[in-house]
C-alpha positions as CSV (number, residue, x, y, z in Angstrom):
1,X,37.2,190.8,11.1
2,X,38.6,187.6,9.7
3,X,40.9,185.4,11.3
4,X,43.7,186.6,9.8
5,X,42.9,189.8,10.1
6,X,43.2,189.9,13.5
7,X,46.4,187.6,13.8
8,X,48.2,190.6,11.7
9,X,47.2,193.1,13.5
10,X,48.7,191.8,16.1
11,X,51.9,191.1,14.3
12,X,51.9,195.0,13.2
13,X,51.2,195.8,16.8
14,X,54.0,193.6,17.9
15,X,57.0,196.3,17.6
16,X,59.3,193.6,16.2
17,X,60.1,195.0,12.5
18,X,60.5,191.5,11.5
19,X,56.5,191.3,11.6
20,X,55.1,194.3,12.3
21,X,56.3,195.9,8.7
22,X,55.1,193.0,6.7
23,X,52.0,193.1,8.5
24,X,51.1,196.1,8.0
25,X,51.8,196.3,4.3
26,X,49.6,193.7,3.8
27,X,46.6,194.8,5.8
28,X,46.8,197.9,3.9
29,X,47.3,196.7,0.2
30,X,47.3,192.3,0.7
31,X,49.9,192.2,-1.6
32,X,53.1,191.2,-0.3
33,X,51.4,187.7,0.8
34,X,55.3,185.6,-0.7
35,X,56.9,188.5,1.3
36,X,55.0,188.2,4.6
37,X,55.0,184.3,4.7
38,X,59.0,184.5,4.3
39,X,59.0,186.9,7.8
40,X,56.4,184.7,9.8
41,X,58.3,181.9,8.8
42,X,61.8,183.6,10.2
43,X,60.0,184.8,13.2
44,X,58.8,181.3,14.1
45,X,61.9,179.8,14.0
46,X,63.8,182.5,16.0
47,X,61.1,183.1,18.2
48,X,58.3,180.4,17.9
49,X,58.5,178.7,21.3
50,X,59.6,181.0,23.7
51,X,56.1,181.2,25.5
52,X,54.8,184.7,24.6
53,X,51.3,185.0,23.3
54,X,52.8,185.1,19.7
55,X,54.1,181.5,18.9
56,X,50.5,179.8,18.1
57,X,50.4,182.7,15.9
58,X,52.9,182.2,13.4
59,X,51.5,178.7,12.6
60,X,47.6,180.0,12.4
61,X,49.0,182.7,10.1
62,X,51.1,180.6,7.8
63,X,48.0,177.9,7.5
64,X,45.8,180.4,6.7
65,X,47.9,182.6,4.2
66,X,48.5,179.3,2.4
């Protein structure tokens, strides 16, 4: 599994909506890439350093989706 891949799934396992829905939608159809940068870049900045296993996440993601 890519990189990615398993970044997302984590997202879509997360239970934050924020994430988990655009996640999802793109593991299943990679489509909604504009849509799922937008919400990884929203849950960074509300959430990004507050020391859960997530915040290197949304900065992996967003390099690699760009």
């Amino acid at each position: 599994m890519e990189r990615i891949e398993e970044i997302l799934e984590k997202f879509a396992s997360s239970g934050w909506e924020l994430i988990a829905d655009p996640s999802a939608v793109w593991l299943e159809k990679r489509e909604n890439t504009p849509e799922l940068i937008e919400a990884i870049k929203q849950a960074d900045s509300e959430c990004g350093s507050c020391g859960c296993e997530l915040d290197d996440l949304y900065k992996d993601a967003l390099e690699l989706l760009s």
